[in-house]
Biotite code that builds the C-alpha atoms (Angstrom):
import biotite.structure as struc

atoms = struc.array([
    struc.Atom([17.820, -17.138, -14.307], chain_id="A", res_id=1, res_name="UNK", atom_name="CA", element="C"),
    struc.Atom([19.374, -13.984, -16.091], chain_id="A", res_id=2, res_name="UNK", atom_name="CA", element="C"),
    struc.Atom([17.210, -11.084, -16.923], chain_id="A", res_id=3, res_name="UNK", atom_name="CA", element="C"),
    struc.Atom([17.381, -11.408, -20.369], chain_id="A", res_id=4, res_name="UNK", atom_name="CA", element="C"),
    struc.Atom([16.348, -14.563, -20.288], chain_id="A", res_id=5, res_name="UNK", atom_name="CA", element="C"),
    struc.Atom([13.316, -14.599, -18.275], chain_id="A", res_id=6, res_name="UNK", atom_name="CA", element="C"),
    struc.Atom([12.222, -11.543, -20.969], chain_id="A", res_id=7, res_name="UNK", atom_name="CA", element="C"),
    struc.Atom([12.679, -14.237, -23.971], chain_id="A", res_id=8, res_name="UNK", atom_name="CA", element="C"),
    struc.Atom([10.354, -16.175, -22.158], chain_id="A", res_id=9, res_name="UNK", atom_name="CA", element="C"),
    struc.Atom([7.807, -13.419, -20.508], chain_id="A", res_id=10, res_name="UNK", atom_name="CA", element="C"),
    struc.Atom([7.466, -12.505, -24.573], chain_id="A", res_id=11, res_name="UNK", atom_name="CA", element="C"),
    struc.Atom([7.023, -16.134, -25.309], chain_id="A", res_id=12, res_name="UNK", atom_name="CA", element="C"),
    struc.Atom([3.686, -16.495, -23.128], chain_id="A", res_id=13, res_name="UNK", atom_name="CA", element="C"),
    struc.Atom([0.160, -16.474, -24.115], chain_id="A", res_id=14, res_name="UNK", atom_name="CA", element="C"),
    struc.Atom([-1.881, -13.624, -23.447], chain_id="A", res_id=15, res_name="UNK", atom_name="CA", element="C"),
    struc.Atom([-3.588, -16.259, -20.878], chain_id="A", res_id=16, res_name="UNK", atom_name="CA", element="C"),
    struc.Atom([-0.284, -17.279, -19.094], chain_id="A", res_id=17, res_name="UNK", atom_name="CA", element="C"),
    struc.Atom([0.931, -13.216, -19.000], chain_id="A", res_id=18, res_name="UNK", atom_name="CA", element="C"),
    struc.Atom([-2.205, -13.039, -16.949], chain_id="A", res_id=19, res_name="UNK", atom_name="CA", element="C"),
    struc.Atom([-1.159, -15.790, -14.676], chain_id="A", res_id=20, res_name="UNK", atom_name="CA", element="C"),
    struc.Atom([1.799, -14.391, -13.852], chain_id="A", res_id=21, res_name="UNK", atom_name="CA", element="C"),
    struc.Atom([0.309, -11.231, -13.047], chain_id="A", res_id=22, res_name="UNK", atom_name="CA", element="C"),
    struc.Atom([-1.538, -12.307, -10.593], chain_id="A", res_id=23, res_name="UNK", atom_name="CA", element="C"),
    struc.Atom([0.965, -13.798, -8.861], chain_id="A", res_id=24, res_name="UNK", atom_name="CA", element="C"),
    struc.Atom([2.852, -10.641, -9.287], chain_id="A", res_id=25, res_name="UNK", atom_name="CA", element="C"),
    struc.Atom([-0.106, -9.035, -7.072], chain_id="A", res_id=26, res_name="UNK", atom_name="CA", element="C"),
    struc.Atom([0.097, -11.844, -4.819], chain_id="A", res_id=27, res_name="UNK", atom_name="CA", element="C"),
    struc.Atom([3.550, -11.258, -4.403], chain_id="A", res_id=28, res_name="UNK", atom_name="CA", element="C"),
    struc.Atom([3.121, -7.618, -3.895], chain_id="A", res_id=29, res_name="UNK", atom_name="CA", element="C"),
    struc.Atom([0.469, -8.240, -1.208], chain_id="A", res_id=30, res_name="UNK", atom_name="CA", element="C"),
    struc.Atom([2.413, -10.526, 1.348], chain_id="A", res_id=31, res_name="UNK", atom_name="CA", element="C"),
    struc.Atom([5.216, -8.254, 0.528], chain_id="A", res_id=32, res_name="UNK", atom_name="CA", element="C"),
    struc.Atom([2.811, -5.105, 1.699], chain_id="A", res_id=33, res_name="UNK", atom_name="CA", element="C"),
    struc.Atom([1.491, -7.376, 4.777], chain_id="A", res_id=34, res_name="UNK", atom_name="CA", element="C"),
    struc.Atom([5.174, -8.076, 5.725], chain_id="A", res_id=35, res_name="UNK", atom_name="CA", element="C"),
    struc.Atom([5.868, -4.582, 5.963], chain_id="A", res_id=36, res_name="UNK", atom_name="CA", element="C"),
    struc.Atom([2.358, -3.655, 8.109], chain_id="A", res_id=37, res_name="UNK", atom_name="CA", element="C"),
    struc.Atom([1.891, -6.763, 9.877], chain_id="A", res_id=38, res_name="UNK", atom_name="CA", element="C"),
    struc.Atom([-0.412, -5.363, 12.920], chain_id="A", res_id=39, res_name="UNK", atom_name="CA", element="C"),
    struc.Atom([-3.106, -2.972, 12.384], chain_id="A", res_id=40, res_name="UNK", atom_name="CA", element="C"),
    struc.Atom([-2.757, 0.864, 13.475], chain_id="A", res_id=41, res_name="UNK", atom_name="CA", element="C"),
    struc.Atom([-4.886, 0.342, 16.467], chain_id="A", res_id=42, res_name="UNK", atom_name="CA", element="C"),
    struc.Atom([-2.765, -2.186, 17.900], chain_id="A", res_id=43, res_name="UNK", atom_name="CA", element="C"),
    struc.Atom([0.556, -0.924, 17.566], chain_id="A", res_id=44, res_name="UNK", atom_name="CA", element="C"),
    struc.Atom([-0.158, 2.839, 17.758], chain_id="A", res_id=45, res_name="UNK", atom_name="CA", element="C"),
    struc.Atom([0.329, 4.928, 21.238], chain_id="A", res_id=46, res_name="UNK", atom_name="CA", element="C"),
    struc.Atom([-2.606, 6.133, 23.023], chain_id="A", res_id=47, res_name="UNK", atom_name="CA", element="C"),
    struc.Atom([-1.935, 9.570, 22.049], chain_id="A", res_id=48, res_name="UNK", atom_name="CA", element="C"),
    struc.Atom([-1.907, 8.267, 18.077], chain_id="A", res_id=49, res_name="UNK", atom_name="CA", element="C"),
    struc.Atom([-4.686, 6.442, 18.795], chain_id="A", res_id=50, res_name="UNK", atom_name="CA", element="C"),
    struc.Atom([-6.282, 9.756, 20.124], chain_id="A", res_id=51, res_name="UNK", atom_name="CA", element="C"),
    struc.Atom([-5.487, 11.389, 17.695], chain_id="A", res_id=52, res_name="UNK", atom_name="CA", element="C"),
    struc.Atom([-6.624, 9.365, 15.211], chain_id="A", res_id=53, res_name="UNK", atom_name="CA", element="C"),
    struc.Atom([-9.909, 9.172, 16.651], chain_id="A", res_id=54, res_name="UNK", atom_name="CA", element="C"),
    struc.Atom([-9.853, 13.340, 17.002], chain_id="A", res_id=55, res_name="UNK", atom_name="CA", element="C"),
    struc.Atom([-9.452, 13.656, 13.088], chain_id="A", res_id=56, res_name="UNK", atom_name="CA", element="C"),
    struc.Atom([-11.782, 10.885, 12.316], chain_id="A", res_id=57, res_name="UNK", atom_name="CA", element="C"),
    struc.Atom([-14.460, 12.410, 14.437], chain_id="A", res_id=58, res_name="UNK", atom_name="CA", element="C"),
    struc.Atom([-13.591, 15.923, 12.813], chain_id="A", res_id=59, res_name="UNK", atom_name="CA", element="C"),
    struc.Atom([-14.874, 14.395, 9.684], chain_id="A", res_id=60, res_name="UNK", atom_name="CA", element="C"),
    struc.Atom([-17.995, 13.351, 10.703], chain_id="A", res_id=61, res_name="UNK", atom_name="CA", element="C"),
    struc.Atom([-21.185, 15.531, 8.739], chain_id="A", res_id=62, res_name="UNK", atom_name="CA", element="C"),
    struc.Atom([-21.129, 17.703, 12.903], chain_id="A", res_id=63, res_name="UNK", atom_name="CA", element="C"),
    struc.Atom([-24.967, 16.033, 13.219], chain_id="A", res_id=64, res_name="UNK", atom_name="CA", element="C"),
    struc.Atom([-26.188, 16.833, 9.537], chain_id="A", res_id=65, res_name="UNK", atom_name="CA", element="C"),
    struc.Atom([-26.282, 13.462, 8.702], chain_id="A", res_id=66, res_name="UNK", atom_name="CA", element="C"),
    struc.Atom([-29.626, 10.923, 9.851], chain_id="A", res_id=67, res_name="UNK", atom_name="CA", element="C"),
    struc.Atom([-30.461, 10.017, 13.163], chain_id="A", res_id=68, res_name="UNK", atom_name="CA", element="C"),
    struc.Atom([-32.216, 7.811, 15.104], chain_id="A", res_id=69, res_name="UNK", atom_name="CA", element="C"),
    struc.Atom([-35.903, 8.222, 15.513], chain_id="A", res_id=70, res_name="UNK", atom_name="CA", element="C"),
    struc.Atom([-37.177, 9.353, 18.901], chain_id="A", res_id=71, res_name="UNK", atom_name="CA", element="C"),
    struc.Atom([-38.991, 5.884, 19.712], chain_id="A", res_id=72, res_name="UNK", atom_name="CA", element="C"),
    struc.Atom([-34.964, 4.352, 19.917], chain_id="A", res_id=73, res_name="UNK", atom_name="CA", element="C"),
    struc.Atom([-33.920, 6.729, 22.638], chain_id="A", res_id=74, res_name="UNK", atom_name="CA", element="C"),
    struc.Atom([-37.185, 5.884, 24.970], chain_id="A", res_id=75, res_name="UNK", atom_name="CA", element="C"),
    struc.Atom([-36.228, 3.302, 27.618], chain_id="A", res_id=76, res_name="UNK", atom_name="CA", element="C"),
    struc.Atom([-39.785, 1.130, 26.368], chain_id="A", res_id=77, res_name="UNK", atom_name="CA", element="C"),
    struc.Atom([-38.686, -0.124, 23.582], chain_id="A", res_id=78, res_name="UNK", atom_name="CA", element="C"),
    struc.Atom([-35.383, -0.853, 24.114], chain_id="A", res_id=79, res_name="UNK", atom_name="CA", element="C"),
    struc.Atom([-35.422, -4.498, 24.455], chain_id="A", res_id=80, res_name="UNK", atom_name="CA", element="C"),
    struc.Atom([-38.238, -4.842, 21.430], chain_id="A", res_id=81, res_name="UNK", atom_name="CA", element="C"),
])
């Protein structure tokens, strides 16, 4: 199908058909994204990435400003409540 002529018939659509096609448009877009990334970082990442990683992660963390547990979760008696 030329160009042109899948644009005579794009114009020709409903508003509810356009909307069709654009979501298969996504869909498209998103095996096309999942071909290019197929395995997660973790997985095909070297130990030192992954170290890294895990280095700038951690240097984003709120350093101990954020909440904690309460006291009663660190004592060893109530552990298995």
């Amino acid at each position: 199908m030329q160009v042109e002529e899948l644009k005579q018939k794009l114009e020709a659509l409903s508003d509810e058909d356009l909307q069709q096609v654009a979501t298969f448009i996504t869909l498209l877009e998103l095996r096309q994204h999942r071909a290019v990334s197929p395995t997660p970082f973790w997985q095909r990442a070297s130990y030192a990435e992954r170290a890294k990683e895990l280095k700038q992660w951690s240097a984003n963390l709120s350093n101990g400003q954020g909440p904690s547990l309460p006291d009663s979760a660190f004592d060893r008696a109530t552990i298995y409540d």
